[in-house]
C-alpha positions, 0 to 999 in steps of 0.5 A: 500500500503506497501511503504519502504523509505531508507535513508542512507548516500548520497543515496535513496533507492526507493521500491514502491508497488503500480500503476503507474510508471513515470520513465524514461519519455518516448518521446512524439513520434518517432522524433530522432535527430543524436546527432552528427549533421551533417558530415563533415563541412559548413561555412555559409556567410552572404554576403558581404566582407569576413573577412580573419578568415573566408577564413583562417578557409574554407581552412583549413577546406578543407585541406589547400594545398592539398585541391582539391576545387569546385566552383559553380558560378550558383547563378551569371546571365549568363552574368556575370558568367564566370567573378564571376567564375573566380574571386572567383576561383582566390581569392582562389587560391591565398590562396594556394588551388592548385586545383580549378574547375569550376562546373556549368550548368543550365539543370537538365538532365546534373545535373544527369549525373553521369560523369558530376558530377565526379569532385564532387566525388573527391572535399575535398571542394565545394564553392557556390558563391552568386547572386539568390539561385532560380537559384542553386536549380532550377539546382541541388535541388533533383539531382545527383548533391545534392546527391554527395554534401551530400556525401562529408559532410559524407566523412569529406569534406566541403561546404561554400558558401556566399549570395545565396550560403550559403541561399540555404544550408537549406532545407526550403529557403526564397526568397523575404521574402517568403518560396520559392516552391522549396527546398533547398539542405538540407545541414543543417538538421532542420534549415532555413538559411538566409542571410544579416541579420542585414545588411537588417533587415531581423528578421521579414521575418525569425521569420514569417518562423519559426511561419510557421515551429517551428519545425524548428531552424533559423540562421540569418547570418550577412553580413562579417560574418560566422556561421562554423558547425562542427558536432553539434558544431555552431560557429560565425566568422567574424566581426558580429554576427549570430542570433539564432531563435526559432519560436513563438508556441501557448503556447512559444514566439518566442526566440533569442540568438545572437552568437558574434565573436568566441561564441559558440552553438550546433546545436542538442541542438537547434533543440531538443529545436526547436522539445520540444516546440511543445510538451504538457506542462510540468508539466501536470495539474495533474502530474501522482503518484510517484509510483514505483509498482515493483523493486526499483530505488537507487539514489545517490548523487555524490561524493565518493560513499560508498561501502554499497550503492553499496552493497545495489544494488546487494542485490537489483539486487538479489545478488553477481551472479545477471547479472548487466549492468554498462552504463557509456555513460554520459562520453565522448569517449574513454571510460576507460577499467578501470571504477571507478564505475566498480571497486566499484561494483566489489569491493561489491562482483558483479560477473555477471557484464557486461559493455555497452559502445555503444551510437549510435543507431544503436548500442543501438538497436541492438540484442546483446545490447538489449539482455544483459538488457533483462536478467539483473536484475540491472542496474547502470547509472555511472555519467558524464554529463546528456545529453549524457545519453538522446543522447544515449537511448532517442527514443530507444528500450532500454528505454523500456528495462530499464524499464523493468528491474523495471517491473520483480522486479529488480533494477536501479540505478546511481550516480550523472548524473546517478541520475538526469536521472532516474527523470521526469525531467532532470536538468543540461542537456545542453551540453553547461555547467553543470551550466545550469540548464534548457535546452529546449530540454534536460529536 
């Protein structure tokens, strides 16, 4: 086996003839998680009073004075409904919401009735009191009702609730302790939601749920207190502390993060990390040969990169006139229409450089996209941060197109993010901060 190891500078060049090829690793099946979360907002309450950060945040959240709130009291007994309504409708109105209606029935029939569900269409906020999440979901789980509510998150609306109303926004909802029969709303994509957390030592009852879904992410919400989601963004508000948990597997314990006022998470992190812990074991009890059987992987340090390493690249890629794709995705939106990596590789003489700035699926996947890796002989990850590469083409018909490239003889390669990518495994891929080194999920 002939086998050719360049070291120069701050780079790698890697020119393998042999069998087997790890690369890229592949995922372990088709799962895809959006990387943007979800659309529009939700502020999930524990029960209990509600602290005026959490209020304040709803409001603006639903667009302050102009919002136009909905408020569904269905949770509440018969006999005590008007009066909850009433009183929920007036503490916000006293926020400055000039527009607040009343939306409630108990009959499927009418909650699949197109012009009873109208004032959901023009709502900016939906508000669901609290009492017994039995009772939302027997009315609107899998109706018009539930529709129209997911449309108002896709057109950058908000929905909060307290109690009840913030329990049934998960699709999997706990009642008595027990998985309740009937779904949830779905609001919150691969999570379960429960309430009254430490207030009612509820742990226990949620860590039994997620031994039953560990493909699932549990939110434990403390009583005066808010888990506020925006996109994949998570954030604790109020007095106490939301309780993150990842279910025990045959092979991981179970996990817990406490969120404390005004901290932090990400919610495609979490249910990534949920997803990988049902995977096989990483390393393999045999890791496969580090075997590049044709084409070549050049990996650079960081830093300032010499212009001999991007030359190096285009001999690699077949020359000056070779087709060569730049993906800069590891770097936040605006892309620059000035790369400082396209600059260098142009500056190495490459005349046949195209640019693909698209990250969304749809967008990686489609013909064009597709077509200009099919034809290129070398392409150059630019660096940035590491997970927004795996957001980008991870699962997707590009992968396969990458390696590809390697396949017909031509050339990877990347700097710094755009290194550590081309590996088996990920390191710094968290998109909490570039200091953590491992992150379920993303490794």
């Amino acid at each position: 086996m002939n086998r050719k190891l360049i070291t120069q500078r701050s780079f790698v060049v890697l020119a393998f003839l042999g069998a087997s090829l790890p690369g890229i690793a592949p995922t372990a099946d088709d799962v895809w998680f959006d990387p943007a979360g979800i659309r529009g907002s939700l502020v999930l309450c524990g029960g209990g009073g509600l602290p005026d950060v959490v209020r304040d945040e709803f409001v603006q959240l639903a667009g302050g004075k102009a919002a136009r709130l909905v408020v569904i009291p269905t949770a509440s007994d018969d006999d005590t409904l008007d009066e909850d309504a009433a009183e929920v409708a007036e503490i916000w109105k006293a926020r400055g919401i000039a527009s607040v209606t009343t939306f409630h029935t108990r009959a499927q029939d009418q909650a699949n009735d197109p012009a009873f569900v109208e004032p959901l269409r023009k709502a900016t906020a939906v508000w669901i009191t609290g009492g017994k999440q039995t009772q939302i979901v027997a009315s609107y789980s899998g109706t018009l009702v539930e529709e129209e509510l997911h449309a108002l998150l896709r057109r950058g609306g908000v929905i909060g609730g307290t109690s009840a109303g913030a329990a049934c926004h998960s699709r999997v909802m706990l009642v008595r302790g027990r998985i309740h029969e009937t779904p949830g709303l779905g609001l919150v994509p691969g999570a379960i939601i429960d309430q009254h957390f430490l207030a009612r030592d509820r742990k226990a009852r949620l860590l039994s749920a997620l031994e039953q879904h560990p493909d699932l992410v549990g939110f434990g919400v403390d009583e005066g207190t808010a888990l506020v989601i925006r996109g994949r963004s998570l954030q604790c508000l109020g007095d106490s502390t939301v309780t993150i948990c990842l279910g025990a597997t045959d092979r991981s314990p179970a996990v817990e993060e406490i969120l404390k006022p005004g901290q932090r998470s990400d919610l495609t992190m979490l249910r990534r990390a949920a997803h990988a812990r049902m995977e096989p074991a990483f390393p393999a009890a045999e890791p496969a040969r580090v075997e590049v059987p044709r084409g070549a992987l050049v990996i650079v340090g960081g830093g300032t990169i010499p212009v001999e390493i991007a030359r190096r690249f285009i001999e690699l890629a077949g020359g000056p006139d070779a087709p060569i794709v730049l993906l800069p995705t590891a770097n936040p939106d605006p892309l620059s229409d000035d790369l400082k990596d396209q600059r260098l590789l142009r500056e190495a003489g490459a005349k046949n450089l195209r640019v693909l700035k698209q990250r969304r699926r749809d967008e990686v996947e489609s013909p064009s996209f597709l077509a200009e890796l099919q034809k290129a002989k070398g392409i150059w990850f630019a660096g940035g941060r590491q997970w927004r590469f795996v957001d980008a083409y991870e699962g997707t018909k590009a992968v396969d197109a990458f390696r590809d490239v390697l396949r017909r003889g031509g050339v990877i390669g990347g700097t710094s993010a755009g290194a550590t990518i081309q590996g088996d495994y990920l390191v710094r891929g968290s998109p909490l901060g570039n200091e953590q080194m491992t992150c379920p999920g993303y490794e």
